[in-house]
N, C-alpha and C positions, 0 to 999 in steps of 0.2 A: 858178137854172138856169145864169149865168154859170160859178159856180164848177164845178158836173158838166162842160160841156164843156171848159171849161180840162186839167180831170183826166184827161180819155177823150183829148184832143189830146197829152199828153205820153205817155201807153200808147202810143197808134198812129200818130199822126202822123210818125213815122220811120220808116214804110219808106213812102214815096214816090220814094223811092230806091230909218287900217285899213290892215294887209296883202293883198297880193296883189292891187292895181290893175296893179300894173307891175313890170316885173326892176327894183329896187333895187342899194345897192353888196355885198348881201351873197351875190347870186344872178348868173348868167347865160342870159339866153332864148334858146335857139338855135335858127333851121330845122331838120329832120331830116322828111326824106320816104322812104316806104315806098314801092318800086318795084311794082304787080302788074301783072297780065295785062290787066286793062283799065284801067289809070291811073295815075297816082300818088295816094297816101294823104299828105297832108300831116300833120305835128305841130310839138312845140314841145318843147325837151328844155331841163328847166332846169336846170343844172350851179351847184354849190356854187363859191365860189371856196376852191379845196382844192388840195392837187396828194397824186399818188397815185390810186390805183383806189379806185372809191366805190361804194356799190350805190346800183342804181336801180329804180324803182318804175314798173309801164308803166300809167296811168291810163284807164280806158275810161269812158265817158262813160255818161249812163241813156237813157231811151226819146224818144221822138219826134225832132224836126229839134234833137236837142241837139251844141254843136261842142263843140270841146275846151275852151272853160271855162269850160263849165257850164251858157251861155245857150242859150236855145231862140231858133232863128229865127224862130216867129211872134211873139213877144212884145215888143213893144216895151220897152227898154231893156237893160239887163245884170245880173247877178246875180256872174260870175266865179267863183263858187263854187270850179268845180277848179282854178281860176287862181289863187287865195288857198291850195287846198291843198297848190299843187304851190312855190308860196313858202314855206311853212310846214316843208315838206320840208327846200328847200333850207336854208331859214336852219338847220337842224337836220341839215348834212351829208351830205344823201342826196338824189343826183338823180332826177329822175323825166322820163318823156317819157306828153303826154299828145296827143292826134288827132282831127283831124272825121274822122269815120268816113264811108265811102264813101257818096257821094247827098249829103252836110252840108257846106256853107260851101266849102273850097278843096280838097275831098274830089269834091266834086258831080261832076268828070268822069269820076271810078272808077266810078261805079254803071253797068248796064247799065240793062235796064227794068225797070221796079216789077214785074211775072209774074215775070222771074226771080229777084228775090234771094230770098235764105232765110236763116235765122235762122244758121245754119254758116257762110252768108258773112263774117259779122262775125267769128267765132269762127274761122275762119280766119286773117282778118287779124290778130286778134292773138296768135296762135299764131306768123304769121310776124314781127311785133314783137318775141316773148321769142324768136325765133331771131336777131334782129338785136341786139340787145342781149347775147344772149350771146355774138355773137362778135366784142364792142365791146371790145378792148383795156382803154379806160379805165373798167369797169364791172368790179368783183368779184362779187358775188351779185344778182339777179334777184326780186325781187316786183309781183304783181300787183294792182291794186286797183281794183275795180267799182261804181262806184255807179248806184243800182238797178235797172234793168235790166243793164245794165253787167255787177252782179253773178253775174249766169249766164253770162253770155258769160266773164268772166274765169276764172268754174269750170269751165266745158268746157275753155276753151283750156288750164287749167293740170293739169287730166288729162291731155293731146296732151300738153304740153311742159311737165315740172317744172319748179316755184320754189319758189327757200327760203321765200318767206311766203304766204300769198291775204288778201287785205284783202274784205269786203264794206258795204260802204255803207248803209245804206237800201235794201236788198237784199231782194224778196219770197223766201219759202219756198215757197209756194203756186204751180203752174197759173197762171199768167200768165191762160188765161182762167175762173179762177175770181175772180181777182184784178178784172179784169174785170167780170164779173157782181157783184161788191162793192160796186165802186164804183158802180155805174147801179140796182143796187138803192133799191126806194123813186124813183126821179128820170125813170121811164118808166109812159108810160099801160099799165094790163092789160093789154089785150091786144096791146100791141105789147112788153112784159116778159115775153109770154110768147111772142112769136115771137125777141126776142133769145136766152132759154136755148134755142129749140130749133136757131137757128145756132149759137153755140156748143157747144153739144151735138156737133152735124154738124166742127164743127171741130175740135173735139178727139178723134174717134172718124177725123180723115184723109180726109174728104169733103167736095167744095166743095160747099156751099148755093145752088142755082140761083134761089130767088125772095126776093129779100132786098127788105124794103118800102123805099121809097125814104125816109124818115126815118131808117133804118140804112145807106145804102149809104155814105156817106162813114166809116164804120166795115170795113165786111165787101165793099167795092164788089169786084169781080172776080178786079182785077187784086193786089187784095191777100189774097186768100183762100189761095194757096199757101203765102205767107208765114205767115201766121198758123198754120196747120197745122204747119208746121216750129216755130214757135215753143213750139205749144202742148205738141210735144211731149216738153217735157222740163220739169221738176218740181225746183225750185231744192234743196229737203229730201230729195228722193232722189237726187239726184246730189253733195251736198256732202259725203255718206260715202265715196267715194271719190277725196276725196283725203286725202293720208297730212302733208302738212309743217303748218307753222304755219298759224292761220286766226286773224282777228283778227274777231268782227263788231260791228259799230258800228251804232247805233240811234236819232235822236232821237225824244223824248217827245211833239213840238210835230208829227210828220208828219203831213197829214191826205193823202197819197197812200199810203203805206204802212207802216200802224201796229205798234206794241209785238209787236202776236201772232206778227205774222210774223218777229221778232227771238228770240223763245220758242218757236216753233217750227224753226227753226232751231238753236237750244241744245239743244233737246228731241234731234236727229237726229243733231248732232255734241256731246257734251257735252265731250268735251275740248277743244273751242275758247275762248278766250278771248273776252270779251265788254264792250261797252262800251256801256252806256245813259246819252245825255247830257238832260241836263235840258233844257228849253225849245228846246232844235236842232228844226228843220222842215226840209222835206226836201231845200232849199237848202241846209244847212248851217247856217244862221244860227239865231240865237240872237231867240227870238220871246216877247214876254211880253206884248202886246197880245191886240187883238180881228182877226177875220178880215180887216181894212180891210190891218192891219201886216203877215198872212201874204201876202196876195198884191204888198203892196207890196214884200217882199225878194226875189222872183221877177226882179224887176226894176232892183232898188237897190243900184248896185257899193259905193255908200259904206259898206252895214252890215255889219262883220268876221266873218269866219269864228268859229264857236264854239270859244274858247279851250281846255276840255277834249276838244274835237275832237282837236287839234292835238297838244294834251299828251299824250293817250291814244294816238295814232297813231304820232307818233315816238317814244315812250318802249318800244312795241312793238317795230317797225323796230329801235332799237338792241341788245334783247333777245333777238329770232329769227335776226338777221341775223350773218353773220360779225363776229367782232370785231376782226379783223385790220385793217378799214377806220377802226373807229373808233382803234383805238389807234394806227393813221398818224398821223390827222388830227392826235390830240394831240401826239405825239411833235413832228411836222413845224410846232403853234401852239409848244410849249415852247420848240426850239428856236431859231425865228427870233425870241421875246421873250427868251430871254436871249443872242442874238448881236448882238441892237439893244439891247440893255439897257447 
């Protein structure tokens, strides 16, 4: 049972609202805060040491109380996950800016109350992120990247506001709350499995559920049920056909939050997207080839690296969709100062 609520707490628990431990010599970690109407949105922008305009990459983070990298505030320890991905960038010439989203960590005074946000709310803010970014002087071209919840949020926003690439993460295809029912299947008595699909049911058809048993209310409790409705309403596989630029999706094998099919079902929807299934990656990113003890220990463990063909696949992408004008600077601007010091 441990491991189901672990599961059901990274789904929902967000709206209650090696490389990549640290900026190394090869990166720079900068403040950058998102002004809105009720707060500021903190992030972290990490800048290659380059000179010239460079693209950058706006990282959105997945489900429940997760901050910009990667950790969940219930859990004790750290994982960094997009903290390593967003190093991994840099060392590979491409900045990125990644954010506690509004309710999360230095984010927390942007939230209103938990009845009002909606699933848009997120999706807004990072709509207004690829609006700040593109009219960042030191940035040439714009991509987005979502990891898994994340991943819808970054597909909305990048309908609202084009980018040259969409990245998706460990990104469901499926109803968020089918996705849901997935996972609690098999892990609920009868007939409280069968009062879950009929809230469920109620919330994806746009209706609050007035008698939720009190074994489910920290799931469906009230003041979260608006939300979930907005969230519910939208379908990762039907909406990633409308967008038109580069889409990269990435997959590990080792996920036991959300698996293979939902990577194939998404291929199934966009088949012109490009595809990356990494061997033994879980849904932290890491590279897992134990027993269940190792999956939930990298949830928490900064020390174990980022999956190397994560990295490889990802920036080798980025270099390919992306303008080339950026990268052929960089060189020009390494050749040059190695043969003016030479």
């Amino acid at each position: 049972m441990r491991i189901v609520i672990f599961a059901v707490t990274l789904v929902v628990g967000l709206v209650f609202c090696m490389p990549g431990r640290a900026a190394d010599q090869s990166s720079n970690d900068q403040t950058i805060v998102l002004v809105t109407a009720t707060g500021k949105i903190d992030g972290s922008l990490q800048l290659p040491v380059s000179k010239g305009k460079l693209p950058v990459v706006l990282i959105i983070a997945g489900s429940g109380p997760t901050d910009r990298d990667g950790n969940s505030i219930g859990l004790k320890g750290k994982n960094d996950s997009l903290k390593m991905l967003a190093l991994s960038m840099a060392q590979a010439g491409i900045a990125s800016v990644r954010f506690d989203k509004r309710g999360i960590a230095a984010s927390a005074s942007a939230a209103t109350s938990e009845a009002d946000l909606r699933f848009e709310t997120y999706v807004q803010d990072a709509v207004a992120w690829l609006k700040r970014l593109k009219a960042d002087a030191r940035f040439s071209d714009v991509a987005i990247l979502g990891h898994s919840e994340g991943s819808l949020i970054a597909m909305l926003a990048a309908q609202q506001e084009p980018v040259m690439a969409y990245i998706s993460v460990a990104g469901p295809a499926k109803n968020a709350a089918d996705v849901l029912l997935q996972q609690l299947q098999g892990k609920l008595p009868p007939l409280l499995a069968i009062k879950n699909e009929e809230i469920l049911s109620s919330l994806q058809a746009g209706k609050i559920y007035a008698d939720v048993p009190v074994e489910l209310r920290s799931l469906y409790r009230d003041s979260i049920q608006p939300y979930l409705i907005s969230w519910f309403h939208y379908t990762p596989e039907q909406e990633i056909v409308k967008l038109s630029c580069p889409i990269l999706l990435i997959q590990g094998d080792k996920d036991i939050q959300v698996d293979t099919a939902q990577l194939k079902a998404l291929m199934a929807a966009k088949p012109e997207a490009d595809s990356l299934l990494v061997h033994d990656m879980n849904h932290v990113l890491k590279i897992i080839r134990g027993d269940m003890t190792q999956q939930m220990s990298s949830y928490t463990d900064p020390d174990i690296s980022l999956a190397p063909e994560l990295s490889t696949g990802l920036n080798t992408f980025l270099r390919d969709k992306l303008k080339k004008k950026w990268f052929f600077r960089l060189f020009c601007g390494y050749f040059l100062r190695k043969n003016c010091c030479s």
